[in-house]
C-alpha positions in Angstrom: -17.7 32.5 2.2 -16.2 33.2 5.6 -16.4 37.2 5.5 -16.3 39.6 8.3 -17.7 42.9 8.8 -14.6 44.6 7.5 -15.0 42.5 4.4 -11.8 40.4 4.8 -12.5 36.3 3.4 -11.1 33.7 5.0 -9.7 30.9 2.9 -6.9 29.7 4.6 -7.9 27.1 7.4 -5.3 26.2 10.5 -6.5 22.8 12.4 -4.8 21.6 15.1 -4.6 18.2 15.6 -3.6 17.7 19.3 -2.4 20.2 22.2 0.5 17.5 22.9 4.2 18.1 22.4 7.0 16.3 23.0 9.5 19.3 23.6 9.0 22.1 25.6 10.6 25.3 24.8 10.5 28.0 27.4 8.4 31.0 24.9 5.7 28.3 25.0 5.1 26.0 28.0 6.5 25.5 31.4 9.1 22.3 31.8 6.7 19.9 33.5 4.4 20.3 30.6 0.6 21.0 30.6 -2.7 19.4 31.4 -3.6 17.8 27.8 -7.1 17.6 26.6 -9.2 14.5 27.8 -9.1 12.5 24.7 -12.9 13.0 24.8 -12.5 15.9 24.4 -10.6 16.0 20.9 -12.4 15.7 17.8 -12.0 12.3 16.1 -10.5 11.4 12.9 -14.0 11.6 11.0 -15.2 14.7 12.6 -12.4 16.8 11.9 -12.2 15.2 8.0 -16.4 16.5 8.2 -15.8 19.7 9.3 -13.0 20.3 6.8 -14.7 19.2 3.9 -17.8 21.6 5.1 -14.9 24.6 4.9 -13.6 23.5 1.4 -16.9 22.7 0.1 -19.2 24.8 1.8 -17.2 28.3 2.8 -14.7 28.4 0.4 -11.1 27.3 2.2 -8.6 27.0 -0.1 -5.6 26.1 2.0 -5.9 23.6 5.0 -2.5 24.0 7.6 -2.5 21.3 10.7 -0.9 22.2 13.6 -0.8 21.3 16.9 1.2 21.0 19.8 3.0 18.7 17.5 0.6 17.2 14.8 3.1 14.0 14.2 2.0 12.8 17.2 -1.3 12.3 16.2 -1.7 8.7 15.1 -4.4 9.0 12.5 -2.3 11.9 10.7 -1.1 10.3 7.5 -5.0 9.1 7.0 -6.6 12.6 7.8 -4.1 14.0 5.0 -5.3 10.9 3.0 -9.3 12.2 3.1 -8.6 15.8 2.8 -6.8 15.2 -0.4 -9.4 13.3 -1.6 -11.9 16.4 -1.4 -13.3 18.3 -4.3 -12.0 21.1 -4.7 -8.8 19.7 -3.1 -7.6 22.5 -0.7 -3.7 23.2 -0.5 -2.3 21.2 2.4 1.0 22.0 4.8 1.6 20.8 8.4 3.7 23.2 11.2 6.1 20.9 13.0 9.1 20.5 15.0 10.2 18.1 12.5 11.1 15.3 15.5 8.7 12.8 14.2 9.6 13.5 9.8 12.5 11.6 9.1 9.9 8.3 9.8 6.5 10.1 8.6 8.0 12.7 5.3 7.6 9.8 2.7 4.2 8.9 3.6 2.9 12.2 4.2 3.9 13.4 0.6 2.5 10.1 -0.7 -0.8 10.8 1.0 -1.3 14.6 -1.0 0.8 16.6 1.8 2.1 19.7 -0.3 4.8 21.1 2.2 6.4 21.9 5.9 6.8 24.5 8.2 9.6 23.4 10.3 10.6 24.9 13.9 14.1 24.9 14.8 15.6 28.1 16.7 19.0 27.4 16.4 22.0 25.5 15.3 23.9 24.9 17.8 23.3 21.8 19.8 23.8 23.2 23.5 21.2 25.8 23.0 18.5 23.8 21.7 18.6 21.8 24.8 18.2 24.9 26.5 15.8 26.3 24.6 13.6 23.1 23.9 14.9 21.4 27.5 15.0 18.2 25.1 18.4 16.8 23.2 16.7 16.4 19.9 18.3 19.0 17.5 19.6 15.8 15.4 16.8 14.6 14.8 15.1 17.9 13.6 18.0 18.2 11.2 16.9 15.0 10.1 13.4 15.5 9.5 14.5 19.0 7.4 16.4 16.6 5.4 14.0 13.8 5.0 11.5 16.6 4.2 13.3 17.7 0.9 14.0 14.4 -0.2 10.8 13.7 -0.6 9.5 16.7 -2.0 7.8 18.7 0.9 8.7 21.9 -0.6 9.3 24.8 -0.1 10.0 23.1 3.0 10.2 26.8 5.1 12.0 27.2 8.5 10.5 29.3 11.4 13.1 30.5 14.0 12.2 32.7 17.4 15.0 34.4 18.9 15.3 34.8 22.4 17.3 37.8 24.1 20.3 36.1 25.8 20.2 32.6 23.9 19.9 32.9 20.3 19.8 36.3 19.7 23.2 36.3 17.1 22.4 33.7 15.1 20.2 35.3 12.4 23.0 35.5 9.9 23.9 31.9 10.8 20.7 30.6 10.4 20.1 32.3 6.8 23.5 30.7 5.7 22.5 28.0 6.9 18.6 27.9 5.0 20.3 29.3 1.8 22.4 26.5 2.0 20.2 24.1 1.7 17.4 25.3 0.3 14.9 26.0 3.0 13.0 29.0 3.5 13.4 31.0 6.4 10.9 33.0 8.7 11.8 34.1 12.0 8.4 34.9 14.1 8.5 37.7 16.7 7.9 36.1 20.0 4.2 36.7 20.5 2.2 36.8 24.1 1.3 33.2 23.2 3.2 31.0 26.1 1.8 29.5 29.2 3.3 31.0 32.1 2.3 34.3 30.6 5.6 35.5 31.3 5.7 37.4 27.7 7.2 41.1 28.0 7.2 43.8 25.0 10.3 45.5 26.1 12.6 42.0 25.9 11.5 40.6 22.7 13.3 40.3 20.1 11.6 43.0 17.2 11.6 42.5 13.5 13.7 45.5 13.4 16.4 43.9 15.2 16.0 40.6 13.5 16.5 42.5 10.0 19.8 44.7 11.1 21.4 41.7 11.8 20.9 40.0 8.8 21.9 43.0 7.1 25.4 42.6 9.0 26.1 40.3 6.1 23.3 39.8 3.6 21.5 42.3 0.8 18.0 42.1 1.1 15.8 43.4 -1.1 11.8 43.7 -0.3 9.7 42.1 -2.4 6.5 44.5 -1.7 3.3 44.3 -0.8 2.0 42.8 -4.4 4.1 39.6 -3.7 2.7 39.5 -0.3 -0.9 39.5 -0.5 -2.6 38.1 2.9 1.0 36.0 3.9 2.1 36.6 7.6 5.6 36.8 6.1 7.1 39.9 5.1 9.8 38.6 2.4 12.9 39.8 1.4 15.5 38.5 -1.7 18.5 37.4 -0.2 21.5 38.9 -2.2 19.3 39.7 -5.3 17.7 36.0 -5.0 16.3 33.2 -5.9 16.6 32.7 -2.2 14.1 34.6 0.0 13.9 35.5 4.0 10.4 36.0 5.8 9.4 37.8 9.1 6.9 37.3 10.7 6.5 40.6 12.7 2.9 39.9 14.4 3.8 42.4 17.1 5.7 45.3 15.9 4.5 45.0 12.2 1.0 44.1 12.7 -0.9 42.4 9.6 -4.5 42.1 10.5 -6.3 43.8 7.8 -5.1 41.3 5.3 -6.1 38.3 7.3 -7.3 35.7 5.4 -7.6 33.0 8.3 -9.8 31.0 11.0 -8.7 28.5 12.8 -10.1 24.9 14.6 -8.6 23.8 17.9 -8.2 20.1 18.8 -11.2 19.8 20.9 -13.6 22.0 18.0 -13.5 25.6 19.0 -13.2 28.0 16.2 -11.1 30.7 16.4 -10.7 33.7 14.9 -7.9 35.0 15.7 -4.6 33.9 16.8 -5.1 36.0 20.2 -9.1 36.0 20.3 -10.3 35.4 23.7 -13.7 34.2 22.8 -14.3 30.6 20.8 -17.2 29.0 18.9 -18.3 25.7 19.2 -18.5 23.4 16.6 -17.8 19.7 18.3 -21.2 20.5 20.5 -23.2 21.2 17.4 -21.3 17.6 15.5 -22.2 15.4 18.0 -25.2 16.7 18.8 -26.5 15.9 15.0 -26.4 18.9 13.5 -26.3 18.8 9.3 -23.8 20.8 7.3 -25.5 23.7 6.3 -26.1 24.3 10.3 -22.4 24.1 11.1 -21.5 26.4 8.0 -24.2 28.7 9.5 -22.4 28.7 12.8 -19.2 29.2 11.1 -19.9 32.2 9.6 -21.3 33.7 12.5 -18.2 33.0 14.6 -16.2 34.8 11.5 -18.8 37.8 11.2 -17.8 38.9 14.1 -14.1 38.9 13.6 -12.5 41.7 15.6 -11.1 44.6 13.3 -7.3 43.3 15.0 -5.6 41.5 17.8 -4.9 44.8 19.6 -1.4 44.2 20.7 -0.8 47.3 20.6 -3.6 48.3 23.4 -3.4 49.0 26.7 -6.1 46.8 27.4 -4.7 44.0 25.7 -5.5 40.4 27.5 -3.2 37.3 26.7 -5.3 34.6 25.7 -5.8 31.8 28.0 -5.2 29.0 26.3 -1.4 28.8 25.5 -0.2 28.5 22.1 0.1 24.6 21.9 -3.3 24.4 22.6 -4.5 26.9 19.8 -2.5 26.1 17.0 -0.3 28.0 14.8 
């Protein structure tokens, strides 16, 4: 098993497929865009199949989520899926995405052992996704959502960050909206996560606020802890159910001591936590011949010492450097 010193498991794996994006909304990367990874640099198709099937088989990973940047643009996707579904035990797949790239890719992604989505979108009015995204692709998002249902990516689940200023009053909108058509919303707290490191605490947008506006015109009832378990999401029944809202309250409401995750970057580093500032490296040890027991060994060294929490709330807190595009979700 993955375990740490205050005896939390991981089983739920995060990979991120590529640090490239084709939008570029303002809480995560500057409008010229980054410098992407040398190609070199990222792990191949067959070495991130190996060191998946080393966590399923080997370390007990139950649920595999690939991220990115935006993991539709990488080519081999629908193949990698493909593999990991193969794998005995199979692990619970998802993919986080901005949804540009489903309409083409949600048939064949289900069809390959995909299980669901997380879909990005912020907003529902056309204007301000341009401005938020400085990209005129809300359509096409709507799209994939759609394409996503249809072919039975579900729950296919919604996360929405509002900003002060731009999207702030659309919370009730948005949950109309989900309940609507049958998505499941989360809005995430914006997190010190984006590039320009231009994050601030006292103009965020707090779970607190998020829920007082839903409450404007919604009953919500919490579902507990019990129904919880290690999720990110707090949930709430929306008007006594079936349809449910999530936040994500990483911030305000922190949620480390149920943690159940460890994540892979791109180019091989493991990560255990979202805002960790130190990295293991497991694409050194791969091409360098190591065996599988070695990189399981490395593994759960990097999660042994798994900080007790991402200390948000200190005073000596330190943003990460690597942006969230290049981490993963």
């Amino acid at each position: 098993m993955l375990i740490d010193t205050y005896g939390r498991v991981a089983t739920d794996l995060r990979v991120s497929l590529t640090d490239r994006c084709n939008l570029r909304c303002t809480y995560c990367m500057p409008e010229e865009g980054l410098q992407w990874l040398a190609k070199p640099d990222l792990l191949t198709d067959d070495e991130i199949v190996r060191l998946i099937d080393v966590a399923v088989t080997a370390l007990g990973i139950e649920e595999v989520r690939f991220t990115g940047g935006e993991p539709l643009l990488r080519p081999g996707l629908v193949g990698i899926v493909e593999r990991v579904a193969a794998l005995e035990p199979r692990p619970q797949m998802s993919l986080t995405t901005n949804g540009i790239g489903l309409r083409r890719t949600a048939t064949a992604l289900k069809t390959a052992g995909l299980d669901r989505v997380n879909v990005s979108l912020d907003t529902l009015r056309p204007d301000v996704f341009r401005t938020l995204t400085r990209r005129d692709r809300h359509k096409d998002v709507l799209d994939g959502l759609h394409a996503a249902h249809e072919a039975g990516l579900t729950p296919v689940k919604v996360n929405s960050v509002l900003m002060p200023g731009l999207n702030d009053d659309e919370a009730p909108d948005l949950l109309a909206w989900a309940v609507e058509h049958d998505y499941e919303l989360r809005f995430i707290e914006q997190m010190p996560l984006d590039a320009q490191h231009g994050w601030k605490r006292d103009g965020m947008i707090t779970a607190g606020d998020i829920l007082t506006s839903l409450r404007t015109r919604f009953d919500l009832t919490p579902e507990g802890e019990e129904a919880r378990g290690s999720a990110p999401a707090e949930r709430w029944l929306v008007d006594g159910g079936p349809h449910r809202v999530g936040v994500i309250a990483s911030v305000t409401r922190p949620f480390c001591a149920a943690c159940d995750r460890t994540r892979l970057t791109a180019d091989g580093q493991v990560r255990t936590c979202l805002f960790a500032t130190e990295e293991t490296d497991l694409r050194a040890a791969l091409r360098s011949g190591a065996g599988d027991e070695e990189i399981a060994r490395i593994w759960k060294r990097a999660m042994w010492g798994k900080k007790a929490g991402a200390g948000l709330d200190d005073p000596s807190f330190v943003q990460p450097d690597r942006p969230m595009s290049a981490i993963g979700g």
